[in-house]
C-alpha positions, 0 to 999 in steps of 0.5 A: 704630158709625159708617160712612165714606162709602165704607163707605156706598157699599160697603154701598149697592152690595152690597145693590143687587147682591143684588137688593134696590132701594130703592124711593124715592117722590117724598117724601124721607122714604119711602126713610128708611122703608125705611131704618129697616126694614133691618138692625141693619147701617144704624143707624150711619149717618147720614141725612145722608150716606146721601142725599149717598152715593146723589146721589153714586152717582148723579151718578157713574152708578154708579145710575140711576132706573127708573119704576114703574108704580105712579108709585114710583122705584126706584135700580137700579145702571147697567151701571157700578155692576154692574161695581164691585158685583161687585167689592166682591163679589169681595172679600167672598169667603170659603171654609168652613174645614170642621173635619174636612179631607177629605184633598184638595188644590185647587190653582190653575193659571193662566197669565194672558198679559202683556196682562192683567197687572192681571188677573192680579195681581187674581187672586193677590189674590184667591186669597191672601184666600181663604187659598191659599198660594203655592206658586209665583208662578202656582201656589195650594194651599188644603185646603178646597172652593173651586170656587164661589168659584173659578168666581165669580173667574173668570167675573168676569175671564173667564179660563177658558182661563188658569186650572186647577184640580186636585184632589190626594190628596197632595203631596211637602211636605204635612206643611209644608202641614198646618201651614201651613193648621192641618189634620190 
């Protein structure tokens, strides 16, 4: 399988935000190395266009260099490169759609004020990937635990007074809902 360059940032940005840094040394041929020793996920890609990506990164100071005491570089994502990571991350979020439903309802509250409207559409994206339904323009309902991924979305917008989460046993159309969400 080929990769795109953006899928290559993407996936170079995403393994940096884990943790993980790409200890590069002063020959070219190391960080090809580790390289070879990462997932299935990487043999697509080209070693062309992974260095390209990476000077890319870097030249955009999405990464920067730190020196080891052992005389290694390591490519360490920046205070910028954190933000858009995060974002990416935001984006791979999913729910666990257990197969038995425990019969409560998560509904998503939130008045998020005019001056942050971006915020606020971000945030009806985020929830419709989820898999929430929309119940009303600012009102989500979605059968399955989600608190984690919830407090994930709004730590990352800090919009912890703008937004609500209840959980109900029932709601007036909930034969409707089951069908929409395929639970019994």
């Amino acid at each position: 399988m080929r990769y795109r360059k953006g899928e290559i940032s993407r996936k170079i940005l995403l393994l940096l935000l884990g943790g993980v840094s790409l200890g590069l040394t002063h020959s070219p041929k190391q960080y090809f190395k580790i390289l070879g020793e990462m997932a299935d996920v990487w043999k697509g890609v080209n070693k062309f266009n992974f260095k390209r990506t990476i000077k890319n990164l870097y030249h955009s100071r999405i990464l920067k260099e730190v020196k080891n005491k052992d005389g290694t570089i390591s490519v360490v994502l920046s205070e910028k490169g954190k933000k858009i990571a995060e974002v990416y991350s935001l984006d791979n979020l999913k729910i666990n759609k257990s197969k038995k439903w425990d019969g409560n309802w998560r509904l998503v509250i939130f008045d998020v004020p005019e001056r942050i409207k971006k915020v606020r559409d971000a945030l009806r994206m985020h929830l419709k990937n989820l898999g929430f339904y929309e119940l009303q323009k600012s009102v989500f309902i979605c059968p399955f635990p989600c608190t984690e991924e919830i407090n994930q979305i709004v730590d990352f917008y800090n919009i912890h007074e703008h937004i609500r989460v209840i959980v109900a046993h029932s709601i007036d159309n909930e034969e409707e809902l089951m069908k929409q969400f395929s639970v019994s």
